[in-house]
C-alpha positions as CSV (number, residue, x, y, z in Angstrom):
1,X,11.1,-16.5,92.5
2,X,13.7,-14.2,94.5
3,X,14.4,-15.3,98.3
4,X,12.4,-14.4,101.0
5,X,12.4,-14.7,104.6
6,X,15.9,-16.5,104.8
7,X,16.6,-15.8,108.4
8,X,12.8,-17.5,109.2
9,X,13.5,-20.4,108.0
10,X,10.6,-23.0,107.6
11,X,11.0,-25.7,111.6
12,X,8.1,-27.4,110.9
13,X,5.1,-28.3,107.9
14,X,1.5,-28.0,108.2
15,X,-0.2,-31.1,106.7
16,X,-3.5,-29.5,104.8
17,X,-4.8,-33.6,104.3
18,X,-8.6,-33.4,103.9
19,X,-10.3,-30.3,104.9
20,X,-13.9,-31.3,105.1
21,X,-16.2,-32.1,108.0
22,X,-15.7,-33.9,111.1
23,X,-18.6,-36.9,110.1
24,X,-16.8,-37.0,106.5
25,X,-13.2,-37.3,108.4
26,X,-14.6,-39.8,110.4
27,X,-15.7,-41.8,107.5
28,X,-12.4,-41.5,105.7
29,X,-11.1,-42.6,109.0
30,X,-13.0,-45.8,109.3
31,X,-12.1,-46.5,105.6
32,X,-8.7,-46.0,105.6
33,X,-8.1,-47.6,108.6
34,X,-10.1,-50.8,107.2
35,X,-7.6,-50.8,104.3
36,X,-4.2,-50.7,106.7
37,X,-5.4,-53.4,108.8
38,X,-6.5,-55.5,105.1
39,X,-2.9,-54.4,103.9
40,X,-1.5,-56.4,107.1
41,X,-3.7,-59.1,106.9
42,X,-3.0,-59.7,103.2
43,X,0.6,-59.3,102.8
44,X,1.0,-61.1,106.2
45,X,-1.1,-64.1,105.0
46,X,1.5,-63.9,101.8
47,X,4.8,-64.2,104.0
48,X,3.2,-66.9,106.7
49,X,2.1,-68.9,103.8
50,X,5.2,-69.1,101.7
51,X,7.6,-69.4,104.9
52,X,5.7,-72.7,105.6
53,X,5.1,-74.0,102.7
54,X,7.8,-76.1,101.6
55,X,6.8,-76.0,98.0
56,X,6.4,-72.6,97.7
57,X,10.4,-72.6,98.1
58,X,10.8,-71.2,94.5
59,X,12.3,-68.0,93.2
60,X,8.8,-66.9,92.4
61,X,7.5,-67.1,95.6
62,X,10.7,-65.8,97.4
63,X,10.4,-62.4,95.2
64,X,7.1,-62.3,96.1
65,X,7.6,-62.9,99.7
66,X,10.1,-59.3,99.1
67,X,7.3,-57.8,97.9
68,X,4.8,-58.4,100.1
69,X,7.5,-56.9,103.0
70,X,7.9,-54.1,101.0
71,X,3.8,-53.3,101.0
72,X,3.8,-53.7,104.5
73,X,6.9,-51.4,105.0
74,X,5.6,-48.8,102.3
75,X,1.9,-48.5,104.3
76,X,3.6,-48.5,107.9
77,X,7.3,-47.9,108.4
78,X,8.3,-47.9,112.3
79,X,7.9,-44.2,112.4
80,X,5.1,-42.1,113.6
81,X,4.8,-40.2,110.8
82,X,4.9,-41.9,107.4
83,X,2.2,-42.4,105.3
84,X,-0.8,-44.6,106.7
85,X,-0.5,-43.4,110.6
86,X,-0.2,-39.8,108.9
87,X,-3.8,-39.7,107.5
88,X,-5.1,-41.2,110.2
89,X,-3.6,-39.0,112.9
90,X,-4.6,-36.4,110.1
91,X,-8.6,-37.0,110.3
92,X,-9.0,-37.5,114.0
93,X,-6.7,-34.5,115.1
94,X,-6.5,-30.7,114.5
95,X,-2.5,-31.2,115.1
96,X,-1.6,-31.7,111.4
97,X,2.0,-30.4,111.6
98,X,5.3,-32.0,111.2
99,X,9.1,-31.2,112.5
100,X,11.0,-30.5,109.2
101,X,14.0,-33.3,110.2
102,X,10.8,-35.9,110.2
103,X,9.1,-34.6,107.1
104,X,12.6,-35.4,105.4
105,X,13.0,-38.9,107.3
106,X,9.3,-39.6,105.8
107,X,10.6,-38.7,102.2
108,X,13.9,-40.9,102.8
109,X,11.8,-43.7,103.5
110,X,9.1,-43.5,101.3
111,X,11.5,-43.5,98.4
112,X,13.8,-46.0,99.3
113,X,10.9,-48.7,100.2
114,X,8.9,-47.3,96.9
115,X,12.1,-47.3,95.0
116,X,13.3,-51.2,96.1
117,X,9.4,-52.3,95.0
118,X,9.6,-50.9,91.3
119,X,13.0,-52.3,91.0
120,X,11.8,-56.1,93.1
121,X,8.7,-55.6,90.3
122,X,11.5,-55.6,87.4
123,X,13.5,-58.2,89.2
124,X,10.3,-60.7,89.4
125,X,10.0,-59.9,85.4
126,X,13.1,-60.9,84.3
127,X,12.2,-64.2,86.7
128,X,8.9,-64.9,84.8
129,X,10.9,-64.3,81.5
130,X,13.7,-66.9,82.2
131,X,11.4,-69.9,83.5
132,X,9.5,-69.1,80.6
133,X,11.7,-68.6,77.9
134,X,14.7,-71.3,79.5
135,X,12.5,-73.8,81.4
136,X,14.9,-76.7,81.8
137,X,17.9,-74.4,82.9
138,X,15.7,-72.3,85.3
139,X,16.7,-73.7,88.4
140,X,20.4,-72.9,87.6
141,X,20.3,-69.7,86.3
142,X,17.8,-68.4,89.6
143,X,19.8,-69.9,92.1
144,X,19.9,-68.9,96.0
145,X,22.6,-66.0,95.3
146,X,21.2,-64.8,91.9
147,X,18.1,-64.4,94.0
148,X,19.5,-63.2,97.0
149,X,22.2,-60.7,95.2
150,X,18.9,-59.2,92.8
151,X,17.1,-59.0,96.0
152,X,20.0,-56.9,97.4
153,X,20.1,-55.1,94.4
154,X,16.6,-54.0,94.5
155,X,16.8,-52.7,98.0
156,X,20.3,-51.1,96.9
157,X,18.6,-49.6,93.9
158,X,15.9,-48.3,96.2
159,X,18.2,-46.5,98.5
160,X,20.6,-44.7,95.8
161,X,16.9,-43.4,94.6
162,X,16.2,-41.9,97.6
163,X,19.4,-40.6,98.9
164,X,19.8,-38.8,95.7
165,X,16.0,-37.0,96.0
166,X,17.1,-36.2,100.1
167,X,20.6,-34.9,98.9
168,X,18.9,-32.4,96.4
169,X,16.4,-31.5,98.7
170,X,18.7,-30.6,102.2
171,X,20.9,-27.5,100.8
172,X,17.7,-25.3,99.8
173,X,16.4,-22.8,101.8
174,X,12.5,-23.2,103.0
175,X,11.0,-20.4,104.2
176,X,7.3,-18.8,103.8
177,X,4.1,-20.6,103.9
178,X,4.6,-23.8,105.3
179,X,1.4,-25.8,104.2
180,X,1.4,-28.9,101.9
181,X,-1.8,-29.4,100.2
182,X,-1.4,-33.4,101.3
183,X,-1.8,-35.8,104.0
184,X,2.2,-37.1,104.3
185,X,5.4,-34.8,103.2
186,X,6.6,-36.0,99.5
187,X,9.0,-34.0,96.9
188,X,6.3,-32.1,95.2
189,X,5.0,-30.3,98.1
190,X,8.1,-29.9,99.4
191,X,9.5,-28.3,96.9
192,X,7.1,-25.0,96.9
193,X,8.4,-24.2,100.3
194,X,12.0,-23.3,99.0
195,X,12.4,-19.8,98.4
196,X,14.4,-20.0,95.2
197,X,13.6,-21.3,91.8
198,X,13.7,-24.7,91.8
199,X,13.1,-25.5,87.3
200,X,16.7,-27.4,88.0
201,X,15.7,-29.1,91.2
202,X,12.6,-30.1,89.9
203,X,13.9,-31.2,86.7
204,X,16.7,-33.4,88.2
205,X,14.1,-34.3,90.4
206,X,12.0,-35.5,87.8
207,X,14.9,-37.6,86.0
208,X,15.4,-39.1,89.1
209,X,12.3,-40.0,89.9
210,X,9.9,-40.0,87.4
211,X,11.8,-41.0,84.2
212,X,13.2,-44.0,86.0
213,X,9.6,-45.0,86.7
214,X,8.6,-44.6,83.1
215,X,11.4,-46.4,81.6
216,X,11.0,-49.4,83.6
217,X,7.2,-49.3,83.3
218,X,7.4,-49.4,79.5
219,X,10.3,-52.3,79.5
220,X,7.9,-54.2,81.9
221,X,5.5,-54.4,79.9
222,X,7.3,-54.7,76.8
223,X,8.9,-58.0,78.7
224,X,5.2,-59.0,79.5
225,X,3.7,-58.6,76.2
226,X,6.9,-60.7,74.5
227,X,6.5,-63.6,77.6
228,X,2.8,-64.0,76.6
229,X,3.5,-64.1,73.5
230,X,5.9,-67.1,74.0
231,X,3.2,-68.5,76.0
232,X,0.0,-68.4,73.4
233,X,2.8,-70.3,71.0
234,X,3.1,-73.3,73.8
235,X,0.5,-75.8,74.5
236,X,2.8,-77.7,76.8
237,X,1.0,-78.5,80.1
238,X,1.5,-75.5,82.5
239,X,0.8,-73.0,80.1
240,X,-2.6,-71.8,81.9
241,X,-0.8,-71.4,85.1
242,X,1.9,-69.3,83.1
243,X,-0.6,-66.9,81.8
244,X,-2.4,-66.6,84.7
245,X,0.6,-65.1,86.6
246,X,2.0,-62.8,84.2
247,X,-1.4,-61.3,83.9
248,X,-1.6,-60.7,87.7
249,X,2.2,-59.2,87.8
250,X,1.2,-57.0,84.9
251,X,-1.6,-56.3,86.8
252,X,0.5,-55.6,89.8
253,X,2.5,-53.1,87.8
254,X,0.4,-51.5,86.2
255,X,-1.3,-49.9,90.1
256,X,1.7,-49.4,91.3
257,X,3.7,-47.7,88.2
258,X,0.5,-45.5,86.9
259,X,-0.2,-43.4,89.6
260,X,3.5,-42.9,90.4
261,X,3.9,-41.8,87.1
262,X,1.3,-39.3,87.7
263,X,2.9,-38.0,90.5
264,X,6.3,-37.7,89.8
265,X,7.1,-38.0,85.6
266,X,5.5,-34.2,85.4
267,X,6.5,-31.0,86.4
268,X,5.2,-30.4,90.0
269,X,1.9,-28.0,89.5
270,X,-1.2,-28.9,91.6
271,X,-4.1,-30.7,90.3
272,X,-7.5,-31.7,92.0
273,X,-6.4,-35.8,90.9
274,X,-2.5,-35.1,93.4
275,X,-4.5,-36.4,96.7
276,X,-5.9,-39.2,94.6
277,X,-3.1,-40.2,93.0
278,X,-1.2,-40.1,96.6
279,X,-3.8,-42.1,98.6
280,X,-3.4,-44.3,95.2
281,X,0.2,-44.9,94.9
282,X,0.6,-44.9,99.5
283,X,-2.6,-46.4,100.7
284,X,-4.1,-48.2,98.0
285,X,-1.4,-50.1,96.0
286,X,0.0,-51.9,99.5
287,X,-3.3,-53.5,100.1
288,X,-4.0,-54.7,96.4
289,X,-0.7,-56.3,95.5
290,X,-1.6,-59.6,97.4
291,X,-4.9,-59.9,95.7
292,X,-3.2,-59.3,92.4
293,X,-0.5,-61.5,92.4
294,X,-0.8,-65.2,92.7
């Protein structure tokens, strides 16, 4: 695609989010509003619960504690106009746009807390697999700095992630239409605004992003399937309670890991599932995480 429109370049986005009618936007409205105030509630619950609880001081519950914050983070960050507050300002207001410098704040942010979850979700793995596999020298391998320094890492893994995607994005020119077909600003969408061809971009993009999610996805469950295995073999007392929480965490990877596959591991073309997979992987996966994790 050859440059256009250089000198005009591209202040501000328009948000397209759902063009249907105003009793249908209201409804969507009501909904998704339900589902931020349940992601609160739930994830809230999860932190109060484990912070006063003096025998839920384990490395178990302390990762999870991290990824509760990190739902609540990922469906409301103190800014006006990341994900949640987006769509809902979106359905209730014709004023759909957004100042370019905010749309890549929103990115920045949605990476870096998205990108610190899927590593905290490997991190709490290779927890499970250690107080399952070395039981008696648990407590000394996940001590208080090994926790706190993977942790760290997570949130330091999260932030690379995401600096890298914003670095690749701020040297190209944007000019043209200026619509994204969603209802918050994200890489894909982004990315048809630039007037040049962007096959590198996107590919590097995709490395980045989308690879990363994939690896780790299939090493997750590659770690699940060999700690349940461990666990049918044992029929020492515990062993229900063992199962029980590997199959919520695989459960808890498996929302958030599919549709962000979807979204990023492929080149960026639309399809009719993009909004789905969005509302999926922003909205949705924030707000099931407490109920499927123990």
């Amino acid at each position: 695609m050859e440059p256009q429109n250089v000198t005009n370049p591209v202040m501000e986005f328009v948000l397209l989010s759902f063009n249907h009618s105003l009793k249908i936007q209201q409804f969507l409205f009501t909904v998704f509003f339900t589902v931020y105030l349940m992601t609160w509630l739930g994830n809230i619950t999860i932190l109060i619960t484990v912070i006063t609880d003096f025998h839920l001081n384990t490395p178990m519950y302390f990762f999870l504690t991290n990824l509760a914050f990190t739902d609540i983070t990922k469906s409301s960050v103190n800014w006006p106009y990341i994900h949640t507050p987006i769509l809902l300002s979106g359905l209730v207001s014709q004023h759909k746009t957004v100042p370019f410098k905010e749309c890549i704040l929103h990115m920045f942010f949605l990476h870096f807390v998205g990108g610190a979850q899927v590593f905290l979700l490997a991190v709490m793995a290779a927890d499970r697999y250690v107080a399952i596999h070395k039981p008696l020298q648990y407590l000394t391998i996940m001590n208080c700095e090994v926790c706190l320094g993977l942790v760290a890492g997570s949130w330091a893994g999260g932030f690379i992630h995401s600096a890298t995607q914003i670095a690749l994005l701020l040297p190209l020119p944007y000019c043209g239409l200026n619509t994204l077909d969603n209802f918050h600003c994200d890489v894909p969408q982004v990315l048809k605004v630039v007037c040049i061809d962007t096959y590198l971009t996107e590919l590097l993009m995709i490395s980045n992003g989308g690879l990363i999610l994939t690896v780790i996805f299939v090493f997750l469950l590659l770690s699940y399937t060999a700690i349940l295995v461990k666990i049918r073999r044992q029929v020492a007392e515990g062993k229900h309670k063992a199962l029980s929480t590997c199959v919520a965490q695989i459960m808890a990877i498996s929302i958030t890991f599919i549709p962000g596959i979807f979204i990023y591991a492929r080149p960026f073309k639309t399809f009719e599932l993009n909004k789905v997979a969005s509302i999926f992987f922003t909205v949705l996966v924030p707000v099931l995480n407490p109920w499927s994790t123990p």
